[in-house]
C-alpha positions as CSV (number, residue, x, y, z in Angstrom):
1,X,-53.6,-10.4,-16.6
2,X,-51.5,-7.6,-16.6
3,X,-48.7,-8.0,-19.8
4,X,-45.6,-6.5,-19.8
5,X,-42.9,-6.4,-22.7
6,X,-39.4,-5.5,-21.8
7,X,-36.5,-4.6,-24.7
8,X,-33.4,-6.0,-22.5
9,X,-30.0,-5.9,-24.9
10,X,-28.7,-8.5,-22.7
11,X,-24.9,-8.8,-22.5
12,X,-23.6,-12.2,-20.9
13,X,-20.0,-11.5,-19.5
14,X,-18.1,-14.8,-19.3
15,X,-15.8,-15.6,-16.7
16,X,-12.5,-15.1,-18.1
17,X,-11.1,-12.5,-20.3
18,X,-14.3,-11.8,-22.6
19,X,-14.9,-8.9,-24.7
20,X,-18.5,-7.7,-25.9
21,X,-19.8,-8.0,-30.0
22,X,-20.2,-4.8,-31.1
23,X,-23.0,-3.3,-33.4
24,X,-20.3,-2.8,-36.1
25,X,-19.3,-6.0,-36.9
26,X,-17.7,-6.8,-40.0
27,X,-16.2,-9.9,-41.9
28,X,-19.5,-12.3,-40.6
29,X,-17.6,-12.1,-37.0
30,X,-20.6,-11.7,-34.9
31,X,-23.3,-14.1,-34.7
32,X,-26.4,-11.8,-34.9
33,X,-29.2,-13.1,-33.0
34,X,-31.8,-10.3,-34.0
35,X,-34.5,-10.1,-36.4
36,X,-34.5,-8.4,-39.9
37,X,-33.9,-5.0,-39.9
38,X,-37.2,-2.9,-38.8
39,X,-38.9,-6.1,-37.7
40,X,-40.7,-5.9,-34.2
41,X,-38.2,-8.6,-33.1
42,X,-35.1,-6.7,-33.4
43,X,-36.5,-4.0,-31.1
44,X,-37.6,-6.7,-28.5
45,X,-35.3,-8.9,-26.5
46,X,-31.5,-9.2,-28.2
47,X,-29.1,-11.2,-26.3
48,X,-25.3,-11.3,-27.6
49,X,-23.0,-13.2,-26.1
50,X,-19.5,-12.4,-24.8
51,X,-16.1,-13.7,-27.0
52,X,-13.5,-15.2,-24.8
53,X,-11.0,-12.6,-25.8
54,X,-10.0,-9.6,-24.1
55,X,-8.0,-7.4,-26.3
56,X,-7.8,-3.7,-26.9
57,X,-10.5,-2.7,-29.7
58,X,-11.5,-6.5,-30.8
59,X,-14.8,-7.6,-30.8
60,X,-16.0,-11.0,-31.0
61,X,-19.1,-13.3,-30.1
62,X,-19.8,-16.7,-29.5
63,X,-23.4,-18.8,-30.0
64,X,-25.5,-18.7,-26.6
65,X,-24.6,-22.9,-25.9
66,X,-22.9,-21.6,-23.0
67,X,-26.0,-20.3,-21.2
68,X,-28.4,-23.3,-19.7
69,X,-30.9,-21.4,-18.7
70,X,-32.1,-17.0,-17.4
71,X,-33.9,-16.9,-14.5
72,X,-36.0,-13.6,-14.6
73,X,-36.9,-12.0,-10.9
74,X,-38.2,-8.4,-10.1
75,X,-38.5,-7.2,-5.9
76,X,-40.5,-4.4,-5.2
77,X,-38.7,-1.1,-3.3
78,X,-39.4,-2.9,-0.2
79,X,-38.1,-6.1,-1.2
80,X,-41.4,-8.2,-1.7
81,X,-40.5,-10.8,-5.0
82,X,-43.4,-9.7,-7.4
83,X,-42.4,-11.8,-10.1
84,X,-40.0,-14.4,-11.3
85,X,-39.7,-16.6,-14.2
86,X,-36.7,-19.1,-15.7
87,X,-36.6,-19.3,-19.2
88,X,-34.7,-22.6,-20.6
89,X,-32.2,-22.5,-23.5
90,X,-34.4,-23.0,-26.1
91,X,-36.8,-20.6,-24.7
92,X,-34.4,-17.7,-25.0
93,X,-35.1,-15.8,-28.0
94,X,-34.7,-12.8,-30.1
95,X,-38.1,-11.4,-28.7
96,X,-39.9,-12.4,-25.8
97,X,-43.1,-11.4,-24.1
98,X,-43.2,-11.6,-20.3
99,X,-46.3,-11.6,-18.9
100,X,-47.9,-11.5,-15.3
101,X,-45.7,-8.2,-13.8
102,X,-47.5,-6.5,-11.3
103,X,-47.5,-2.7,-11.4
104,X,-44.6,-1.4,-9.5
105,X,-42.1,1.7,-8.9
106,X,-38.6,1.8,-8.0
107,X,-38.1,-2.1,-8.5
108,X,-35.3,-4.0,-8.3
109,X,-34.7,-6.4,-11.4
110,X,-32.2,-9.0,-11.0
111,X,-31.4,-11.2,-14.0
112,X,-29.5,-14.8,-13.3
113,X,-27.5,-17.2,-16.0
114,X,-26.7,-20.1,-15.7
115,X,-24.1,-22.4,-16.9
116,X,-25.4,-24.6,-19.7
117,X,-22.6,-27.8,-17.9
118,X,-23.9,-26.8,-14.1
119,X,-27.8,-26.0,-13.8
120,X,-27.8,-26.1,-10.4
121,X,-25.2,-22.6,-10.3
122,X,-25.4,-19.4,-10.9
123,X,-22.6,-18.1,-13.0
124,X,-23.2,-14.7,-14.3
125,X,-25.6,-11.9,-12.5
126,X,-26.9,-8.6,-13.2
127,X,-28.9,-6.2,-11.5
128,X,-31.0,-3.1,-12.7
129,X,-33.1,-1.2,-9.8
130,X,-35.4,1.9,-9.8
131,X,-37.5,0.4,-12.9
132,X,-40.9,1.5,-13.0
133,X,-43.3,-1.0,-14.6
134,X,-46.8,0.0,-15.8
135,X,-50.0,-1.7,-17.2
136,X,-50.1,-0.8,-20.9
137,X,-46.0,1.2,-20.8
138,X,-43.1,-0.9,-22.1
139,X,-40.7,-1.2,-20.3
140,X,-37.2,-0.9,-21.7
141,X,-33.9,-2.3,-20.0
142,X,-30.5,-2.4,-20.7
143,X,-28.2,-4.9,-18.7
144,X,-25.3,-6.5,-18.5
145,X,-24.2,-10.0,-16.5
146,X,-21.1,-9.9,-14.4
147,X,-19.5,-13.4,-13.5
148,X,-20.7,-14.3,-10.1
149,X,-16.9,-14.7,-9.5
150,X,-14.4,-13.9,-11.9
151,X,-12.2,-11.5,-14.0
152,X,-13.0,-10.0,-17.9
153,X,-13.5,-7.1,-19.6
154,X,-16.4,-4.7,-20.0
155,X,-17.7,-5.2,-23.9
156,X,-17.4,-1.4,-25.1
157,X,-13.6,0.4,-24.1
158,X,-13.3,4.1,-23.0
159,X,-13.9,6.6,-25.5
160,X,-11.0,8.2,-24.6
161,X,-8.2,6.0,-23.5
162,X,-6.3,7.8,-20.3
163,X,-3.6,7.5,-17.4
164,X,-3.3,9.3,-14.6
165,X,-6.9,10.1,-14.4
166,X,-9.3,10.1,-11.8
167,X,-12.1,8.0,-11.2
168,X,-14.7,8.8,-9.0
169,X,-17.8,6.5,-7.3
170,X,-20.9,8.3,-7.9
171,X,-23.9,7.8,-5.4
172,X,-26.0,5.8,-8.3
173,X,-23.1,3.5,-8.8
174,X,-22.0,5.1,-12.0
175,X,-17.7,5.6,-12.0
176,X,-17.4,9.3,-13.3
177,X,-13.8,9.2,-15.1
178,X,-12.3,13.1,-15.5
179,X,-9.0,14.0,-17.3
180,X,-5.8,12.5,-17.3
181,X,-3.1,12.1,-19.7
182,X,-4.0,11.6,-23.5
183,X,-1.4,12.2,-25.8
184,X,2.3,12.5,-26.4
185,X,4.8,14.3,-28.3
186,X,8.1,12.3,-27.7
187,X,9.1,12.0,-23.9
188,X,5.9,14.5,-23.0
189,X,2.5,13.4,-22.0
190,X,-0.1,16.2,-22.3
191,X,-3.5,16.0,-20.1
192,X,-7.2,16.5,-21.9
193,X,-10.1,17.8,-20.6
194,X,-12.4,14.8,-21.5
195,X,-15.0,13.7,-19.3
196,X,-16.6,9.8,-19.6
197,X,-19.0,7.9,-17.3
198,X,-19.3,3.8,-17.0
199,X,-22.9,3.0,-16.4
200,X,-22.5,-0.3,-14.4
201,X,-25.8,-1.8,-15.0
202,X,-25.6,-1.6,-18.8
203,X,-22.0,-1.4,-19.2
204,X,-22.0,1.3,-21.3
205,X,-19.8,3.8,-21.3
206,X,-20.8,7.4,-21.9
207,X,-18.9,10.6,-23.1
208,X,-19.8,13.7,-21.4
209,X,-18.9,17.2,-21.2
210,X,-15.6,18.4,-20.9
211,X,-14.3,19.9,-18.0
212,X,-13.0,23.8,-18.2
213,X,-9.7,22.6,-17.9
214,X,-6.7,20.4,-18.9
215,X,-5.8,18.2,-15.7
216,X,-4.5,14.7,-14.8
217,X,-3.1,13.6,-11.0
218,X,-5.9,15.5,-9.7
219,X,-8.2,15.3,-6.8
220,X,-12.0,15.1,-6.7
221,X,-15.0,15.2,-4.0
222,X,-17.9,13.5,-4.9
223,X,-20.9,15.5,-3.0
224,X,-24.3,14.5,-2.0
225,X,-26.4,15.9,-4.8
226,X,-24.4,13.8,-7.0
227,X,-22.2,16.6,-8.4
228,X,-17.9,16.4,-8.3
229,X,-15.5,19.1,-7.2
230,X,-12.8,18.9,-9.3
231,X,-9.4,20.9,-8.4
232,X,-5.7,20.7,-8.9
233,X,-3.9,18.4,-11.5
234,X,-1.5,19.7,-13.9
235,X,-1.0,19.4,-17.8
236,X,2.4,17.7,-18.6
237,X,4.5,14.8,-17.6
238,X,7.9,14.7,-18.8
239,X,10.4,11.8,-18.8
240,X,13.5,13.0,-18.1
241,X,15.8,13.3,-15.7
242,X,15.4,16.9,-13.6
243,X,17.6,18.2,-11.2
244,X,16.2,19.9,-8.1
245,X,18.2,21.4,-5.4
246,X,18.2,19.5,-2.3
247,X,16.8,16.4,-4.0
248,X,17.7,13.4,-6.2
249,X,17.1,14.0,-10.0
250,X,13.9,13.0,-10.7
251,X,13.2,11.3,-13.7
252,X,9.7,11.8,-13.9
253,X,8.2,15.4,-14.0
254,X,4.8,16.7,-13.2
255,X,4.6,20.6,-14.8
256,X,2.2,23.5,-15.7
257,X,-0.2,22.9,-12.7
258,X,-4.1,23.7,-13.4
259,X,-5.3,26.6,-11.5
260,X,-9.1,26.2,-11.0
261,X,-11.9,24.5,-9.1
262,X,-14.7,23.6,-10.9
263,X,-17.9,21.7,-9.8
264,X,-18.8,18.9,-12.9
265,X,-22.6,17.5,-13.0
266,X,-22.7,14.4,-14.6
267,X,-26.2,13.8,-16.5
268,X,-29.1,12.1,-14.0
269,X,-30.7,10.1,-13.9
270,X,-28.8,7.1,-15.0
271,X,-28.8,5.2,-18.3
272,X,-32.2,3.0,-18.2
273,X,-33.6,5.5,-15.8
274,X,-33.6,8.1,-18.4
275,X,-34.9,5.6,-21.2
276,X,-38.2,5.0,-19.0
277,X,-38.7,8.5,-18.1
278,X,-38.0,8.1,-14.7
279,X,-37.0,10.8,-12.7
280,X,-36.4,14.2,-13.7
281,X,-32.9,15.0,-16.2
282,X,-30.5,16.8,-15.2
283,X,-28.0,18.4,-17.5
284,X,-24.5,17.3,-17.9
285,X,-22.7,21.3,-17.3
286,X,-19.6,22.0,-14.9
287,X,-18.6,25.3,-13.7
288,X,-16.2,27.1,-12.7
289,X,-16.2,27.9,-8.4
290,X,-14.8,30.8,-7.4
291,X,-11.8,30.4,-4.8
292,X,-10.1,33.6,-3.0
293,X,-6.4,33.1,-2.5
294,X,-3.1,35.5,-2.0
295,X,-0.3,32.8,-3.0
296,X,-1.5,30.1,-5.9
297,X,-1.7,27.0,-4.0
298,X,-2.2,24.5,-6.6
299,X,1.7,23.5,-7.9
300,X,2.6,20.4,-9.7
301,X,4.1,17.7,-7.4
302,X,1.4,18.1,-5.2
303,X,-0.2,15.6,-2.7
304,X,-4.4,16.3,-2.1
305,X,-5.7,14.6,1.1
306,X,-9.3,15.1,1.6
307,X,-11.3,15.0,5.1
308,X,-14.9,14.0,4.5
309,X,-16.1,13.5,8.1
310,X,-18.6,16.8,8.4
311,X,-20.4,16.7,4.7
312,X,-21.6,20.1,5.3
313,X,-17.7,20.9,5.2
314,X,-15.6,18.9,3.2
315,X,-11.7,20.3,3.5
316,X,-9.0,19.8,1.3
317,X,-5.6,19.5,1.7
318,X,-2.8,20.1,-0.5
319,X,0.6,19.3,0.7
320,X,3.9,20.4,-0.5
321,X,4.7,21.2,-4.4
322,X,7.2,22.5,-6.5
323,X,7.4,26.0,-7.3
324,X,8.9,28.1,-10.6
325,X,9.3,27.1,-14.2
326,X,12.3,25.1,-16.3
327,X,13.6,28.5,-17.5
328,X,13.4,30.3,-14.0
329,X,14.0,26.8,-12.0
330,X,12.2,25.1,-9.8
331,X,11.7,25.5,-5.9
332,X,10.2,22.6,-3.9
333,X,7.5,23.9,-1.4
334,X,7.0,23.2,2.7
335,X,3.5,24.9,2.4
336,X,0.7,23.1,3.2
337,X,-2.8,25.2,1.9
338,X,-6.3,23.9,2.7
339,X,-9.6,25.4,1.8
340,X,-13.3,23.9,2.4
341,X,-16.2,23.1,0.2
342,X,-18.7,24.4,2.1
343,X,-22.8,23.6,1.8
344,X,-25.0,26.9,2.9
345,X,-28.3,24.3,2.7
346,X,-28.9,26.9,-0.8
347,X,-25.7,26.1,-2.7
348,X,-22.1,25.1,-2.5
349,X,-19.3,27.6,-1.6
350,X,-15.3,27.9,-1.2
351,X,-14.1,29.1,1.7
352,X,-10.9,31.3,1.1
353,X,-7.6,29.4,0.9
354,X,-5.6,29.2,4.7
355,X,-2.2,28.3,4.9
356,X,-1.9,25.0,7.7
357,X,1.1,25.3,10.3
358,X,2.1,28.6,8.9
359,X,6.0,28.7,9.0
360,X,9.1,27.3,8.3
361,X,9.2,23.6,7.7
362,X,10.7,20.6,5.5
363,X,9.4,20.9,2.0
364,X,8.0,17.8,0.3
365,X,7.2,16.6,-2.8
366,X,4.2,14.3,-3.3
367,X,4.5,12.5,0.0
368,X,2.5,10.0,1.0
369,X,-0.4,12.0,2.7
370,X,-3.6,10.8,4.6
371,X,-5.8,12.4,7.6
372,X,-7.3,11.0,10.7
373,X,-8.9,12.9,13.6
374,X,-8.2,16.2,13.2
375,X,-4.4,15.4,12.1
376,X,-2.7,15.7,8.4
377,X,0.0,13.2,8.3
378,X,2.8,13.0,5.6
379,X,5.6,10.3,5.0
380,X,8.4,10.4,1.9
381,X,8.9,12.8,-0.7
382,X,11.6,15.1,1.5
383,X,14.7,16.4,0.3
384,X,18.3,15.7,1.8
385,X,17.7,17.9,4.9
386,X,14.3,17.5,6.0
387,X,14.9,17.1,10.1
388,X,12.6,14.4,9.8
389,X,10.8,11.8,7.1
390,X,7.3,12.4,7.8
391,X,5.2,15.3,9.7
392,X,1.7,15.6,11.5
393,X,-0.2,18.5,11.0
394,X,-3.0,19.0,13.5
395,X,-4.2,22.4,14.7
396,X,-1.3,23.3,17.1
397,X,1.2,23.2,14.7
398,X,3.1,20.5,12.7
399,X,5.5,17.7,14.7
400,X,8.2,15.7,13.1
401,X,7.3,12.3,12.4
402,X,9.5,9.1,12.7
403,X,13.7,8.2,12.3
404,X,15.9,7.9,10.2
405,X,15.4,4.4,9.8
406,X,11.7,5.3,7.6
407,X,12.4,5.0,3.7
408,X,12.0,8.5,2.2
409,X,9.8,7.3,-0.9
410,X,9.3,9.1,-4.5
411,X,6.3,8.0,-6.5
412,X,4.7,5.7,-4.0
413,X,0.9,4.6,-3.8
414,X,-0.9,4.9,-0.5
415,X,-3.6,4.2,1.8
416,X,-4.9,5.6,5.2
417,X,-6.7,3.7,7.2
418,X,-7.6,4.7,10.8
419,X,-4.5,6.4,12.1
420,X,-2.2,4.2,10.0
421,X,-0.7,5.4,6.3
422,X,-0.2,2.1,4.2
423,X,2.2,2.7,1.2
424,X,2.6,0.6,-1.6
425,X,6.7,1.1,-3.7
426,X,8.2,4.3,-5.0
427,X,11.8,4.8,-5.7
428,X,13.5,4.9,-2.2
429,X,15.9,7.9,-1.6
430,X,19.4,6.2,-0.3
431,X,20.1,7.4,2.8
432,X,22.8,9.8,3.0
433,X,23.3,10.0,-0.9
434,X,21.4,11.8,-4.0
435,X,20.1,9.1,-5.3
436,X,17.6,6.2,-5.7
437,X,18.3,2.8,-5.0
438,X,16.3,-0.2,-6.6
439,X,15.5,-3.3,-5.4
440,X,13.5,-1.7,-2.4
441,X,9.8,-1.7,-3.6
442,X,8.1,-3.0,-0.2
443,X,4.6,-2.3,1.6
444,X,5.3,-0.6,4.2
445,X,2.8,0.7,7.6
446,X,3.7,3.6,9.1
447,X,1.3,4.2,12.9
448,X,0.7,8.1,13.1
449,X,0.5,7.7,16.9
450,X,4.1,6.2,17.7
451,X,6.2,6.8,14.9
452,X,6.7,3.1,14.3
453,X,6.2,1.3,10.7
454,X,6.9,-2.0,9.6
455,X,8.1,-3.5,6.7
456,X,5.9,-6.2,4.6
457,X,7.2,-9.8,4.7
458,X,8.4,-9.6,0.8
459,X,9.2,-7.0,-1.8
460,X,6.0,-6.5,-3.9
461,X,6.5,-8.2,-7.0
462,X,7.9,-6.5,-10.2
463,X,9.4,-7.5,-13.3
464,X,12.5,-5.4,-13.0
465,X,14.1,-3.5,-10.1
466,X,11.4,-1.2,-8.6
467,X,7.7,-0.5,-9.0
468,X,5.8,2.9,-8.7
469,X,3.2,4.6,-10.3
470,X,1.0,1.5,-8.8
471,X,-3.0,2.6,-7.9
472,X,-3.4,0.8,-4.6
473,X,-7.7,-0.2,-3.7
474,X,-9.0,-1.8,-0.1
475,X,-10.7,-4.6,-0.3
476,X,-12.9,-4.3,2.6
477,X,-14.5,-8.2,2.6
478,X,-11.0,-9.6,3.2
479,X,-9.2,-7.2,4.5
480,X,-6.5,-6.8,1.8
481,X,-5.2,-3.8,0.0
482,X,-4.8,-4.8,-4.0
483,X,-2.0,-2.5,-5.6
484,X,-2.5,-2.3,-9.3
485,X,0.3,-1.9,-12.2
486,X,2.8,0.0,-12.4
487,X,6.2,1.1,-13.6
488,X,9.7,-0.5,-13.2
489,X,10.2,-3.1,-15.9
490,X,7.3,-5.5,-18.1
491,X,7.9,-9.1,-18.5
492,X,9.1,-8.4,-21.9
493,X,11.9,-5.0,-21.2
494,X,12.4,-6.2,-17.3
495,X,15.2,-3.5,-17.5
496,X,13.4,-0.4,-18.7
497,X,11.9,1.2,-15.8
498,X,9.7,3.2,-17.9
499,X,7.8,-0.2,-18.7
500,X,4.6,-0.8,-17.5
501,X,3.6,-4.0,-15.1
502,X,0.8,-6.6,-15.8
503,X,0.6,-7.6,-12.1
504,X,-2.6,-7.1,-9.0
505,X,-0.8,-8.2,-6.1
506,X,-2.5,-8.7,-3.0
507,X,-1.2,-7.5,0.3
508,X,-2.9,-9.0,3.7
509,X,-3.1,-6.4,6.8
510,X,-2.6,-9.1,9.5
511,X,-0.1,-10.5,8.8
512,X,1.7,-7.8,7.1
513,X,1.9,-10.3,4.1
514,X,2.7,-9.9,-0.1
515,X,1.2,-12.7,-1.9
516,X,3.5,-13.8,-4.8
517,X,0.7,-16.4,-6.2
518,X,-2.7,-16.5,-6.2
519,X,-4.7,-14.5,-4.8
520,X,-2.2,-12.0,-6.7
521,X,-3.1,-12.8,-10.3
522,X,-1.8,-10.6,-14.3
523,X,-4.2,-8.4,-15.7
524,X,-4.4,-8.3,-19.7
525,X,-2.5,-5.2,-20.2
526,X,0.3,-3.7,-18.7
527,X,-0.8,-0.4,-16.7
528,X,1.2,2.5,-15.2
529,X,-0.8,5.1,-13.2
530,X,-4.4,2.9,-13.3
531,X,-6.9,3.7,-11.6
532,X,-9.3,0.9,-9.4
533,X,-12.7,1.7,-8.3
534,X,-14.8,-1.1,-6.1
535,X,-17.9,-0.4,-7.0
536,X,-21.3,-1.5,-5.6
537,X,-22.1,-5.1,-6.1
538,X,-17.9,-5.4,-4.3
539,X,-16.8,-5.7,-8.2
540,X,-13.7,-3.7,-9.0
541,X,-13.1,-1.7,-12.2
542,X,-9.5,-0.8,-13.6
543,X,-9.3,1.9,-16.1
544,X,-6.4,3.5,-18.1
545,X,-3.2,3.3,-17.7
546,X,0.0,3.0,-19.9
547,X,2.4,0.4,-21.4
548,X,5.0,2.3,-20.9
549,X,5.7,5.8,-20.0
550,X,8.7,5.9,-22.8
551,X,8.1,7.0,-26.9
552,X,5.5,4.4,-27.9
553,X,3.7,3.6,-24.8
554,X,-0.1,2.6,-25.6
555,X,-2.6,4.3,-23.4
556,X,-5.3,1.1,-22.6
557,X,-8.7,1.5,-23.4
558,X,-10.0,-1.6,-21.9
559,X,-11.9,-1.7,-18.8
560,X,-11.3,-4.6,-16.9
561,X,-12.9,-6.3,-13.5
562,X,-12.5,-8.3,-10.8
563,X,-15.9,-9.9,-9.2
564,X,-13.5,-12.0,-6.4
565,X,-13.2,-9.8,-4.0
């Protein structure tokens, strides 16, 4: 008989709202279930359960009562079940030998909980896979159970708590989180360089390497060696109002625009991969790529649209912009600039930037942008005498898009899907005036092909007069969009715009409907300018954001997910 030990620090994530224990608990608030220090025990099998509290940098634990019962199961690559095993409550312990595991590479190991009230139903699930197993080896495995269907918090918080950040799927299932805002100096938000990664088997969260440069409301390209091109962004967000020619003041500012492309390697293999030897390491490194240009085409107020659909040649887009400095003034853009990340079979190249539609047209500031078939397509974000509210750029030129019955939208979220842009609030330019009017923070479709849109049944919700800043995700199982935080008044300052919402509001496609109850449902913190990954396993992840973009706004540190979808 072939036996097997496996160390598995075993986090059990409840189905509402829980947050993990900690290795640094103080005042007897964790319930340690290992052994005496340097005993064979502790290094074995620890299980720590999840508190029913969510908050920002709290940790707390409860007893294991509410766990009935594990059940243990391992597939083989090809899935072929090679062993499983349930283990009752009161066989759960600090250490634990399993024997009988056949010898196996790249296995699948699945690990199932159930509720100590309902024996019958699996309630929390978690899944490691590439595991080798060997006669003799010990196996080591970190893991943590997600609720088969429900909302909580992942037991450690970022290292570096962030907004406007991006957050990239890797190809392993890891979400790669680069930049962002970090800090503030009364109404001005500066951007960092820090790099984290969120293993999602272990639900640890790693800091990494440092990218070359400051950046936040970037754009990034996840490639198929598992490597990131990261470009754009800019440095500072300033709230205050700024008057720009041919425009409504803006009360929000993006400035000092980053300048480089760099391509960021996150460490491989991941987390238990790496503690089994599995795999060869690679180094965690970015560098700079070298990109030929004759006019700087990365400015802040920029919108990136990337077209994927020949990964040999990935193009992106960067639309619009505003040009000059606060002491020269500023200049908004109509240049669209693309260049393409090409891959020679030997490495990955730049081609040189190319100006798209080369000419006059109406300048725009971070429209609403998405691609389909060969076609760039922009809605919002124009000044008082664009000829038109949206434009399609496709090789032969660019062609005004829609009436003037389309809302010209500031700040929005969006989502393209097939030939159709879906955008989700933003302040609305008034028609015929300079300024913004509230009370207009809809869903809105706009069909690249006929230059019709339609309005959703409702105004998203919001707990003042507008919403923007939102993160908007698809939810591809039912066909929904989810749109995610936001600015324009918190339950508690309904009338402070710069206040963050607490709100996930669901949006069907057909019909074109806003759900105002459930499924829509409040997160634990207020976030403005989230970000939501759906990551494999359909469970979503929301990181960063801010309570409020005003002095004394909190940046969140608290991951938290959704396993409904």
């Amino acid at each position: 008989m072939t036996i097997k030990k496996f160390s598995l620090i075993l986090i059990i994530l409840g189905a509402l709202f829980f947050m993990s224990c900690g290795s640094d608990c103080d005042g007897g608030t964790c319930d340690d279930l290992e052994g005496e220090s340097g005993s064979e025990e502790s290094k074995e099998f620890r299980i720590r359960m999840i508190g029913h509290t969510c908050n920002q940098e709290t940790i707390h634990q409860t007893s294991l009562h509410n766990v009935g019962s594990l059940t243990v199961s391992i597939d083989s690559v090809d899935g072929v079940n090679i062993f499983r095993r349930s283990f009752a409550g009161d066989e759960i312990e600090r250490s634990m030998n399993i024997s009988g595991i056949d010898n196996a590479e790249r296995a699948v190991l699945t690990i199932s909980a159930f509720d100590v009230r309902d024996p019958n139903e699996v309630k929390w699930e978690g899944r490691v896979d590439n595991l080798t197993f060997k006669k003799g080896e010990k196996t080591a495995v970190d893991i943590i159970l997600y609720p088969v269907s429900g909302k909580g918090c992942l037991p450690n918080p970022l290292n570096v708590p962030r907004f406007g950040h991006v957050s990239t799927l890797l190809p392993d299932g890891r979400i790669l989180l680069t930049g962002g805002f970090i800090s503030s100096q009364g109404k001005t938000w500066g951007a960092g360089k820090s790099v984290e990664i969120i293993d999602t088997e272990s639900g640890e969260i790693e800091i990494l390497a440092e990218m070359n440069e400051e950046r936040a409301m970037h754009g990034a390209v996840a490639l198929s060696d598992g490597s990131v091109v990261i470009f754009g962004g800019v440095r500072l967000l300033e709230v205050d109002n700024r008057p720009i020619d041919g425009y409504p003041d803006l009360p929000y500012t993006f400035n000092v625009q980053a300048i480089t492309v760099e391509r960021y390697m996150p460490i491989y293999p991941k987390r238990n991969m790496r503690k089994n030897n599995i795999g060869s390491v690679i180094a965690n490194e970015t560098q700079t790529m070298a990109l030929n240009y004759s006019e700087m085409p990365f400015l802040p107020f920029q919108s990136y649209v990337v077209d994927d659909s020949n990964p040999a040649k990935i193009t992106v887009y960067m639309v619009g912009g505003l040009k000059g400095t606060a002491s020269a003034g500023f200049e908004p853009s109509d240049k669209v600039f693309a260049f393409d990340i090409v891959d020679t079979g030997i490495e990955y190249t730049l081609s040189p930037v190319r100006e798209v539609a080369a000419g006059e047209k109406d300048t725009s500031l971070m429209p609403a942008a998405g691609f389909f078939q060969g076609s760039l397509f922009t809605v919002g974000g124009r000044g008082n005498d664009a000829g038109n509210p949206g434009a399609v750029y496709s090789p032969s030129g660019v062609t005004g898009w829609g009436d003037s019955e389309v809302p010209n939208l500031f700040y929005s979220a969006s989502y393209m899907l097939g030939e159709t842009l879906y955008v989700f609030g933003g302040l609305q330019k008034k028609s015929g005036e300079n300024i913004f009017e509230l009370e207009k923070h809809y869903a809105y479709n706009f069909r690249m092909s006929t230059g019709a849109f339609q309005r959703s049944d409702k105004r998203l919700m919001s707990w003042g007069d507008s919403l923007f800043f939102s993160d908007v995700v698809f939810n591809q199982n039912k066909n929904q969009f989810l749109v995610i935080g936001g600015a324009g008044g918190s339950e508690n300052n309904k009338a402070d715009m710069n206040s963050g919402s607490d709100l996930v509001q669901v949006v069907d496609i057909n019909p074109f409907n806003v759900y105002d109850t459930s499924p829509t449902y409040r997160l634990r913190f207020n976030r403005i300018l989230p970000r939501g990954t759906v990551g494999h396993g359909n469970r979503l992840f929301i990181t960063g954001g801010v309570s409020s973009l005003g002095i004394g706004g909190t940046i969140v540190n608290a991951v938290e997910i959704d396993t409904t979808l």
